[in-house]
C-alpha positions as CSV (number, residue, x, y, z in Angstrom):
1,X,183.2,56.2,143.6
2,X,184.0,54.7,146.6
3,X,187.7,56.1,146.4
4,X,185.9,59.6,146.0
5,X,184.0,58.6,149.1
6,X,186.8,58.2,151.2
7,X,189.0,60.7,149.8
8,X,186.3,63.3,150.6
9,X,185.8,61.9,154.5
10,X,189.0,62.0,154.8
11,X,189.2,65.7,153.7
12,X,186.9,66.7,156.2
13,X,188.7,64.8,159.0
14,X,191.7,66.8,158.0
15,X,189.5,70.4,157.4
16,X,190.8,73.5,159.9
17,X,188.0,75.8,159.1
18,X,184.7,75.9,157.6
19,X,186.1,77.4,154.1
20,X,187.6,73.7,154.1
21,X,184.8,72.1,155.2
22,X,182.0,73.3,153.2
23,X,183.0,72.2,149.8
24,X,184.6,69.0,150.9
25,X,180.9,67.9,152.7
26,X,179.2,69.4,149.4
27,X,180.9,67.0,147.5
28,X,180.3,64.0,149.6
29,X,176.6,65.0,149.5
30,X,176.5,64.4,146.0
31,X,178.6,61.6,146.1
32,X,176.4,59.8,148.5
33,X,173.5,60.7,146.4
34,X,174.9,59.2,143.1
35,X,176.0,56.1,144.9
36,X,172.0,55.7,146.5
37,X,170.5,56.5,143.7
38,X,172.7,53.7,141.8
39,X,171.6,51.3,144.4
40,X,167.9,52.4,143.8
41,X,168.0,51.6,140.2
42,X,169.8,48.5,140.8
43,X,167.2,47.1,143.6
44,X,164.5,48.2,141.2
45,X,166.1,46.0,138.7
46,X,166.4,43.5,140.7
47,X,162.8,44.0,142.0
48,X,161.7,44.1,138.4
49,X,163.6,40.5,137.5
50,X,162.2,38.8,140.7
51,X,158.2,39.5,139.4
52,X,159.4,38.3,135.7
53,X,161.0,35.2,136.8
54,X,157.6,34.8,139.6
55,X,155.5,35.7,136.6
56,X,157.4,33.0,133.8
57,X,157.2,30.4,136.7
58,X,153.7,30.9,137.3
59,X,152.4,30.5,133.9
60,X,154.9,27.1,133.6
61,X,153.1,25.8,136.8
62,X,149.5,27.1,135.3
63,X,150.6,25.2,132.1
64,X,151.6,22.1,133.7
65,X,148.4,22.2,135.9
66,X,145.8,23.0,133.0
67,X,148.0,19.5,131.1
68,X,146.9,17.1,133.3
């Protein structure tokens, strides 16, 4: 994706008229928006592992707490 990336910028960097330029900037737009919302889904991952492993940790300190 990030080879489409580029390859689109540099498109546009080369565009002489707005017939170029319009679907060249289309396709970055959607580009960009695949690669953000791939980054969304992957921080809500991560977001999602950090409270399982908080969670799993919490109840092993609870547990070692309510043995003593």
């Amino acid at each position: 994706m990030q080879d489409k990336i580029t390859k689109l910028c540099n498109e546009l960097v080369r565009a002489h008229n707005l017939e170029d330029v319009y679907p060249a900037s289309e396709q970055l737009r959607a580009a960009i928006h695949h690669v953000l919302e791939k980054v969304r889904a992957d921080a809500n991952d991560l977001v999602m592992i950090d409270r399982v492993v908080d969670h799993n940790g919490l109840l092993a300190t609870q547990g070692q707490e309510n043995s003593t």
